[in-house]
Phi, psi and omega in degrees: 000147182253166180309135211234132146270346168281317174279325144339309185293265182326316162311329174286339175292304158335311209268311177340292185297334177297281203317312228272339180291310182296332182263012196039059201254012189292354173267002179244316191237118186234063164242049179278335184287293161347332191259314176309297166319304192303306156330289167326293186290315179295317203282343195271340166275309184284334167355290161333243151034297165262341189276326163286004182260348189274328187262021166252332168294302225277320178300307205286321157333280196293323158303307165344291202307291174344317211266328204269342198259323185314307197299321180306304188278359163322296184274000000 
């Protein structure tokens, strides 16, 4: 998978409500528990993300091979 910088970008966004908690800024913004979901779910697609780009490489992988050791016994 290649680097994505638009989701780097929304994680950072994410985080914005986190700091803004820890620094005690809850009377103007009190969305740090909100900013931790919002994380959690952008870092769980991509995971995702890479973890269905490895098992859709690794089948297609494994046909290869398949395809390639048949031709062997074929011949």
């Amino acid at each position: 998978m290649n680097y994505r910088a638009d989701i780097d970008g929304l994680r950072a966004f994410a985080v914005i409500p986190i700091i803004l908690f820890h620094l005690d800024f809850t009377k103007f913004f009190g969305g740090g528990y909100a900013g931790v979901d919002i994380f959690y779910v952008i870092s769980g697609f991509l995971i995702t993300s890479i973890i269905y780009g490895e098992m859709i490489g690794n089948v297609q992988k494994s046909n290869a091979v398949m395809t390639g050791g048949g031709a062997a016994l074929i011949s």
